[in-house]
C-alpha positions as CSV (number, residue, x, y, z in Angstrom):
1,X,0.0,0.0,0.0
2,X,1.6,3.5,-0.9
3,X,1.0,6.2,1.5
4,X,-0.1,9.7,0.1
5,X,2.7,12.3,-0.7
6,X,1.8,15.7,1.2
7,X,0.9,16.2,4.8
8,X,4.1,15.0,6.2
9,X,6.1,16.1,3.2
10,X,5.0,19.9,4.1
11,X,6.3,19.8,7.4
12,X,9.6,21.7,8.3
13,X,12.7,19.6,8.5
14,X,13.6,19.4,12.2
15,X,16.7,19.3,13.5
16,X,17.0,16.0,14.9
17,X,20.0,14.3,17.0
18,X,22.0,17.1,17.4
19,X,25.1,15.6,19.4
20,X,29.0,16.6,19.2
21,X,31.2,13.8,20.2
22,X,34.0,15.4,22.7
23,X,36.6,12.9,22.1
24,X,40.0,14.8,22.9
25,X,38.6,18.5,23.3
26,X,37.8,20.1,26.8
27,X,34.1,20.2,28.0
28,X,33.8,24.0,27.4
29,X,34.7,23.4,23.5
30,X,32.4,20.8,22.8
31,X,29.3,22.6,24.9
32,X,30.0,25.6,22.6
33,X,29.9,24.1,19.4
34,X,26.4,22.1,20.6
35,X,25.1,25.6,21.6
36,X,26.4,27.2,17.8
37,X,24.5,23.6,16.3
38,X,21.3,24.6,18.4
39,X,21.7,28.0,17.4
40,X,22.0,27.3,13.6
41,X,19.3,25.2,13.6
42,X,17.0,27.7,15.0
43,X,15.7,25.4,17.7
44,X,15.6,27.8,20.4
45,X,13.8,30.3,18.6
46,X,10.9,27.8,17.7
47,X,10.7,26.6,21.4
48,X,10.0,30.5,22.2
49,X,7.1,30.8,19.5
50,X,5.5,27.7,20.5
51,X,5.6,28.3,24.5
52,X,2.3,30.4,23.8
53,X,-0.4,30.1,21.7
54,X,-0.6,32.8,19.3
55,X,-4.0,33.8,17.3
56,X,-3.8,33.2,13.9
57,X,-4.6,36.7,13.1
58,X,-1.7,38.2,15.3
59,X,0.1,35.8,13.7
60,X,-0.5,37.5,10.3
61,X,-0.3,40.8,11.4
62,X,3.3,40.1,13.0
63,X,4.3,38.9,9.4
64,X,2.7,41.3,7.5
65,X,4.3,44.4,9.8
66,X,7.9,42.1,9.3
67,X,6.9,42.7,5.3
68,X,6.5,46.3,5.7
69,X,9.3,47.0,7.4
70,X,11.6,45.1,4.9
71,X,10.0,46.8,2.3
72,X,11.0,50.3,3.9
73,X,14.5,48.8,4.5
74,X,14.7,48.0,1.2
75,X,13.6,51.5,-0.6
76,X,15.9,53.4,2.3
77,X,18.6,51.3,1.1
78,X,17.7,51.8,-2.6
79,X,17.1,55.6,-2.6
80,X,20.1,58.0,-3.3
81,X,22.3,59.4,-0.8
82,X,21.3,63.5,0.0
83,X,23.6,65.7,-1.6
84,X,26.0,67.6,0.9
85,X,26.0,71.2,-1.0
């Protein structure tokens, strides 16, 4: 029996079995690069968003304020520099 391609395809990679194997280097090396893996994988950051619920609404007004204020960025960054006369 095949199972349906979709649901599960959609779904976010996670980062899963993040480890660092010590071996030779001291304790405080090998917890550092584990916190830069956690880091890079964004983990922490999801843990915060999902501590509380959030409406979907909010949700959508968060994103669409993040838009707008790339899109200012963006024409601030594009726009010519004043002249100095």
């Amino acid at each position: 029996m095949k199972r349906k391609m979709g649901y599960h395809n959609n779904k976010k990679e996670t980062a899963r079995g993040l480890k660092v194997i010590v071996g030779d280097m001291p304790f405080n090396v090998a917890m550092k690069k584990f916190k830069q893996k956690i880091d890079d994988a964004g983990l922490l950051e999801e843990v915060k968003e999902r501590m509380f619920y959030e409406k979907p609404t909010t949700v959508r007004k968060r994103k669409a304020g993040a838009a707008r204020a790339r899109w200012r960025k963006k024409l601030r960054d594009n726009e010519l520099p004043k002249k100095m006369y």
